[in-house]
N, C-alpha and C positions, 0 to 999 in steps of 0.2 A: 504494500500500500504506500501510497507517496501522502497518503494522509491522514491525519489522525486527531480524537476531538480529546483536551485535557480537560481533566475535572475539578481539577484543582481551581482553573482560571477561565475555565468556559471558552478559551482558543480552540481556533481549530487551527493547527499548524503541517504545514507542508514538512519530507523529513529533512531539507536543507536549512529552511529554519529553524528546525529542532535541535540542529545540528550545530549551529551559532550561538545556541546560550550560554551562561556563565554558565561553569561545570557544577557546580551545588544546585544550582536551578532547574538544571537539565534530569539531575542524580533524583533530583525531589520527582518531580514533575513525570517522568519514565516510570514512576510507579503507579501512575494514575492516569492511565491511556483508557482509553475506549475507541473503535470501529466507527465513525462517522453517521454511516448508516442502518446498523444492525444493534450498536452498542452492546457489543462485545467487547469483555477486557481485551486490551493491544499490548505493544512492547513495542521497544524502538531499538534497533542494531546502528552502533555507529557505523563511520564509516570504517574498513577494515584497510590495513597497508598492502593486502593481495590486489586493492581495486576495487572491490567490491563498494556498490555506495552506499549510504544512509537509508536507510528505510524503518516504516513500520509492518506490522503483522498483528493477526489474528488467529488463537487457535483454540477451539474454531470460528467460526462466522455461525451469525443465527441462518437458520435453512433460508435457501430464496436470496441473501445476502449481494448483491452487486457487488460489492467489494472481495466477494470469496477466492480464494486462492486455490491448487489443489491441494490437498493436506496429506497427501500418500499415505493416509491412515487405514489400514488393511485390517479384516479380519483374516487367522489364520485357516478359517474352512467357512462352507459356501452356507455355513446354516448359524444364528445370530450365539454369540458366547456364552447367553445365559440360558439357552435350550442345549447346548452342547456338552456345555460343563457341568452347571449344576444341576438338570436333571437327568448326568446319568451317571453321577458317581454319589456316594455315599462320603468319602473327606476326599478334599482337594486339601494333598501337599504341594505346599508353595516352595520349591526346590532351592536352596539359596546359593549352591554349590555345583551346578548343573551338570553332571557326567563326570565330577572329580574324581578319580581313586578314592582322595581321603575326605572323611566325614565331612561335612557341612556344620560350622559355625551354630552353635547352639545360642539360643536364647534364653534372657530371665522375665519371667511376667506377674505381677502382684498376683497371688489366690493358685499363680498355677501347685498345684500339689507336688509334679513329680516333673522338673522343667528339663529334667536329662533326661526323660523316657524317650527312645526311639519308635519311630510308628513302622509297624511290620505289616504282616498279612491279620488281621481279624476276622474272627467271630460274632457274628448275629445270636441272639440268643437259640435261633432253630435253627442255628449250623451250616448258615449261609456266611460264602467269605464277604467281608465288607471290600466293595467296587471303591479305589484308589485313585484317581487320578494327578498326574505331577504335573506342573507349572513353573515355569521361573517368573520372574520380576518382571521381567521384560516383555512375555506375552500376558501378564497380570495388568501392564500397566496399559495396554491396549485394549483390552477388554473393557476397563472401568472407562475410558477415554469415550468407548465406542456404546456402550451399552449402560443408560444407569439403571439399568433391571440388575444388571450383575452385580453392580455396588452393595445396592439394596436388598442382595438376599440374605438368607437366613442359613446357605450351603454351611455347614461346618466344614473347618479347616485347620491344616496342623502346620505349622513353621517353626521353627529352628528345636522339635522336641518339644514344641508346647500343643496343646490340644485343645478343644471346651470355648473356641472362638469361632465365632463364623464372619464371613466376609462383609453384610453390615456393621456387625462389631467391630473390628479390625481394621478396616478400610476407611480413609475419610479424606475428602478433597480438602486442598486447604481454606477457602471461605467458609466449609460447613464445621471448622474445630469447634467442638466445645468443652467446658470447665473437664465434663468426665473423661475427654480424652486426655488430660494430662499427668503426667505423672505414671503414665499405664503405659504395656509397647502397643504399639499404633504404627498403621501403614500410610504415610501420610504422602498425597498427592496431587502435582497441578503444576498450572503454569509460570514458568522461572520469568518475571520482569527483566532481570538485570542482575547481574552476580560482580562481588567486589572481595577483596582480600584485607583481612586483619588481624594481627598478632599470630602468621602462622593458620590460617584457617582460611579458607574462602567461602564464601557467605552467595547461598543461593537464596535471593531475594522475591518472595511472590507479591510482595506490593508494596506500601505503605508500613509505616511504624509499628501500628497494630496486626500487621502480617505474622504470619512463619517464616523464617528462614530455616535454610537448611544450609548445616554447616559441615564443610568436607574438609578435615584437619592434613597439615601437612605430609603427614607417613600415607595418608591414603590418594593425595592429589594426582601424584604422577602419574597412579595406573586407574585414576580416575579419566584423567587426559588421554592416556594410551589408548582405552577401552571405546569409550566414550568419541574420540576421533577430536577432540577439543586445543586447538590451537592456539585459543586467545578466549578472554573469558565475555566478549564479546559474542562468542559461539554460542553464549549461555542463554541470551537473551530468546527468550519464544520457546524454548527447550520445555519438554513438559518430563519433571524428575517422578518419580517412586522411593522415598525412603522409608526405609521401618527402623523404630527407633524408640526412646520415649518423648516425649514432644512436655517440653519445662516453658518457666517462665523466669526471666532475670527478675531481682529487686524491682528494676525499675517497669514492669510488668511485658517488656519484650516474649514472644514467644519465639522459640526455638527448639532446633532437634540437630545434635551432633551423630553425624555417623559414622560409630565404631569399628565397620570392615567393610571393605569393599565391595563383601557378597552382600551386603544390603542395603545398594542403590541401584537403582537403574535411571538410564536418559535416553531423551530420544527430542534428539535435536531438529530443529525447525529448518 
């Protein structure tokens, strides 16, 4: 999009003017885009030193949208996620290790009872095996992207050795957090405004002050970059992340969520 409406100031700015303001102004204001015509949240890319120029984006556009782009958002079979997956399996594991040799990174969750149990083959009580299904992050975060019937079910789900969650519980874009997701592990997900670096951590940014960030600490950046194909954090802008983690609040009531291994994020860049 070469346009975009701020909400902050009720502009509507082309991206080269956007692209001309003082850098705090720019930094504020980047977090509070919307789609001109559809008012959808946007993002703004600077310009990159490949060439590449200035623009904005949307992801996605409300349907019918003039301004819509294609979004190469794919399911990965011809029949919708939330008929595919959850009803035809009994627990969807969420894979966070995908094909390793060694064990997948276990997790800790308030209430869980027994958060090192591995999930095997089970038992129905009339001696039917329980139907498994596995997932990674990454076709996880296409789903909820694509489908919010899949968000919104009730499928139970096992990840990193924990159990007794289901993927409405677990799962939550970043405009819908609330009070009870905090403090608990949560799969937290959406669109990256703008991503910045401080003290050692790089700061994925979904909005304004009262947003979530997500913060991807030193020791995990580089093969966050490698994986990820991320050149410039720039790249970052319009990316829609997948973290699980536990989603805190600073003192000063900042919401955030550090992620502690690289098997539990996923991006999928704009």
């Amino acid at each position: 999009m070469d346009i975009a409406h701020c909400t902050l100031d009720g502009v509507d700015y082309t991206a080269v003017r956007f692209q001309q303001l003082p850098p705090a102004d720019l930094e504020a204001k980047r977090r509070n885009l919307t789609c001109v015509r559809c008012g959808q949240q946007a993002f703004f890319r600077k310009k990159a030193a490949s060439g590449r120029a200035a623009c904005f984006g949307a992801r996605p556009h409300a349907p019918g949208c003039g301004m819509a782009a294609e979004d190469h958002l794919r399911v990965e079979s011809g029949i919708g996620p939330d008929e595919a997956i959850t009803h035809n399996t009994d627990v969807l594991v969420v894979d966070l290790n995908f094909g390793a040799v060694q064990g997948a990174p276990h997790l800790q969750d308030d209430g869980q009872a027994d958060p090192g149990r591995r999930g095997g083959r089970h038992l129905h009580g009339d001696g039917q095996r329980t139907a498994r299904t596995h997932r990674r992050l990454s076709t996880l975060l296409k789903h909820l992207r694509s489908s919010p019937a899949f968000g919104a079910s009730d499928q139970a789900i096992e990840i990193g050795g924990i159990e007794g969650r289901t993927l409405r519980d677990f799962f939550v874009e970043f405009p819908a957090l609330q009070p009870r997701h905090f403090d608990r592990l949560a799969g937290c997900w959406g669109l990256v405004t703008d991503a910045g670096e401080r003290d050692g951590t790089v700061w994925l940014n979904s909005g304004g002050r009262g947003d979530i960030s997500i913060g991807i600490p030193d020791h995990i950046w580089p093969e966050f970059k490698r994986r990820f194909r991320v050149d410039d954090l720039e790249d970052l802008a319009g990316a829609y992340v997948l973290a699980v983690g536990t989603p805190s609040r600073s003192q000063y009531g900042k919401r955030y969520l550090i992620v502690d291994d690289i098997e539990f994020v996923t991006a999928s860049l704009a």
